[in-house]
C-alpha positions in Angstrom: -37.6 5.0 67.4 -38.0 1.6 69.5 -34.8 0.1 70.8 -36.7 -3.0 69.4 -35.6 -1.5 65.8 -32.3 -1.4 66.1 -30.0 -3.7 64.4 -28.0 -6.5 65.6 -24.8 -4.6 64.5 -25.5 -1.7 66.3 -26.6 -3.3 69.6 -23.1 -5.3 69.4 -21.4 -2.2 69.3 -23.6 -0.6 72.1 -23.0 -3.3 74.1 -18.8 -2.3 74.1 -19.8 1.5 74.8 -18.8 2.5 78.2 -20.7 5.5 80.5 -19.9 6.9 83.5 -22.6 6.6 86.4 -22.5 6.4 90.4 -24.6 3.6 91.5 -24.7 4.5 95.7 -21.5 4.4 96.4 -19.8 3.0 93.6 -18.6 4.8 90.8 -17.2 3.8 87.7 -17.1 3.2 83.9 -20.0 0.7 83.1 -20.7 -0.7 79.8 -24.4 -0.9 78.1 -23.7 -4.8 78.0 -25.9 -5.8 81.1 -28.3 -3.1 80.5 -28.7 -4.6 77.2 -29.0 -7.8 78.2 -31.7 -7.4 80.9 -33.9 -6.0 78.7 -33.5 -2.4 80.1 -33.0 -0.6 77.0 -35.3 2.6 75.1 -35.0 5.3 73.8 -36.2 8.8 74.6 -37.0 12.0 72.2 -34.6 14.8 73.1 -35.5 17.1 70.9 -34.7 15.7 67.3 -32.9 13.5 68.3 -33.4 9.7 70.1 -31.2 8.8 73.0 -30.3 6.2 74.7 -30.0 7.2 78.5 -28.8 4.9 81.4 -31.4 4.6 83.8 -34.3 1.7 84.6 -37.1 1.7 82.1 -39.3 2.6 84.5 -37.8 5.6 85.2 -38.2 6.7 81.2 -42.2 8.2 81.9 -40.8 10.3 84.8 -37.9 11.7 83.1 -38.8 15.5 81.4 -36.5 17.5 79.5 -36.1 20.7 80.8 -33.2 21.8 77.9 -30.9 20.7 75.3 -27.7 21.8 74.0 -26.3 20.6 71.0 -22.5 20.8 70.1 -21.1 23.2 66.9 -20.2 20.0 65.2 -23.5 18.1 66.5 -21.5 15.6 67.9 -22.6 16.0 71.2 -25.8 16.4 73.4 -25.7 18.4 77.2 -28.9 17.3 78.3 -31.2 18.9 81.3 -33.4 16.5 82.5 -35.4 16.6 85.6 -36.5 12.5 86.7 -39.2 12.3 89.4 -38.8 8.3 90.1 -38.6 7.8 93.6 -35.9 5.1 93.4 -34.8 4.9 97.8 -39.0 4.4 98.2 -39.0 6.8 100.9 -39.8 10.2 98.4 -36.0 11.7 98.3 -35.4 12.6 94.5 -32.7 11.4 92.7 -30.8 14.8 91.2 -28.0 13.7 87.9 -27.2 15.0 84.6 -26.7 13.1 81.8 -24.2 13.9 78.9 -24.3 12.6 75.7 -21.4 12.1 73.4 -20.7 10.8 70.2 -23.5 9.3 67.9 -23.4 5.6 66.4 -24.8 6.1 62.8 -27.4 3.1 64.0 -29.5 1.1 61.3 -33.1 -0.2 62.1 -33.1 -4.2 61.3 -34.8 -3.2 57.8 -30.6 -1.8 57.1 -31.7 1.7 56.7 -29.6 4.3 58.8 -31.6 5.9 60.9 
């Protein structure tokens, strides 16, 4: 799945969605709104499923998944992820993890759920 694919009815309800990510020293609830809006959107394979993480998208062909865990009710992802990107430019290695929560039933722009 291509973020390209998705709906404009699901991107409008991305765009509200808030995640929780330190950016140097400043922490905080962001929403996918600017992310969204410059263009810095795709999706990675986790498994079976497709997620949407926070990060640059040239960061997405350095990120490997080392292991997923999937909630009893599936409405939840614990992603392990290892991301090589040297984002300071002086080779230190930016260590996070990344949870996932709940899904949005998302529709490609042909309308079928996905």
């Amino acid at each position: 799945m291509k973020f390209a694919d998705i709906d404009q009815e699901t991107i409008e309800k991305l765009k509200v969605r808030r995640y929780d990510r330190i950016v140097e020293k400043h922490e905080g609830q962001w929403d996918w709104k600017w992310q969204i809006q410059a263009n810095e959107c795709e999706f990675i394979k986790a498994g079976e499923h497709f997620v949407l993480l926070p990060v640059y998208l040239e960061q997405i062909p350095n990120i490997t998944i080392l292991r997923i865990i999937e909630s009893k009710d599936g409405k939840s992802l614990t992603i392990f992820l290892k991301d090589t990107t040297d984002i300071i430019g002086n080779n230190e290695m930016l260590n996070s993890v990344r949870i996932c929560f709940p899904r949005i039933n998302a529709k490609r722009r042909e309308n079928k759920e996905i």
